[in-house]
N, C-alpha and C positions, 0 to 999 in steps of 0.2 A: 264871559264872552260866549256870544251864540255860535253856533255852528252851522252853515251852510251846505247845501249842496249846488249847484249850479252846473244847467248843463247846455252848452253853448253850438248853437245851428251854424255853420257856414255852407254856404252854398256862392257857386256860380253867379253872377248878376243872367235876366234873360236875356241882353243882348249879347251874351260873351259865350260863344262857341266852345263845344266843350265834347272834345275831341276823346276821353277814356269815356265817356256816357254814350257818345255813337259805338266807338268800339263794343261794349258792352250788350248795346243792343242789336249790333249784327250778331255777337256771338251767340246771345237771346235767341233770336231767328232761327241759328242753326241749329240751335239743341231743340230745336221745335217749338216754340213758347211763342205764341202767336198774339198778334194782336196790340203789340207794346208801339204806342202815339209817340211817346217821347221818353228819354230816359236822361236822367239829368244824374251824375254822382258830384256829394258834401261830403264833410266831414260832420264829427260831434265828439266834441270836448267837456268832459267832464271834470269839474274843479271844484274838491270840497276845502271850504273856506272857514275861516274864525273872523269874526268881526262885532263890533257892538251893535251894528243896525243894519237893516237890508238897504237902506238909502248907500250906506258905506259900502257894501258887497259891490254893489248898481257901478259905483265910482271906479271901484277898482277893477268891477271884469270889462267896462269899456272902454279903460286905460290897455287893458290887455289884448282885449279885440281888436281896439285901433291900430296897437303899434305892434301884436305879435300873432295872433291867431289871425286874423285876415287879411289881404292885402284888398283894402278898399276902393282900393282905383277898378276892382273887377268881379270885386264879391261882397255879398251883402252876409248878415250875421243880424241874428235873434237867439234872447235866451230864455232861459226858466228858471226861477230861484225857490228851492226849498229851503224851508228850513229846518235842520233834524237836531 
């Protein structure tokens, strides 16, 4: 069995307001750091996997994404699969 790495993006969707990313960038401001357009805070989940095929990895991490790492109704999610 191969082993995987997989490492999974969640973010914000852009029409969903995202209230620790404002905070963030005021606190930005005040420590001086000038200049920031936008600031948007994700997560990234890291999940090393055993599987026989990256097809099978694919299956299961957006079994996982669907019904546990995102809440789809308001965030979107992208991954990356190695294989080590």
């Amino acid at each position: 069995m191969d082993q995987f790495v997989v490492k999974v993006f969640v973010r914000l969707r852009p029409s969903v307001l995202d209230p620790a990313g404002e905070a963030t960038k005021s606190a930005s401001s005040k420590l001086g750091v000038g200049g920031i357009k936008s600031l948007r805070i994700g997560k990234m989940i890291e999940v090393k996997i055993e599987s026989e095929t990256e097809n099978d990895v694919r299956k299961k991490i957006d079994l996982l994404c669907d019904r546990l790492f995102a809440n789809t109704v308001i965030e979107d999610y992208e991954y990356s699969i190695e294989k080590i």
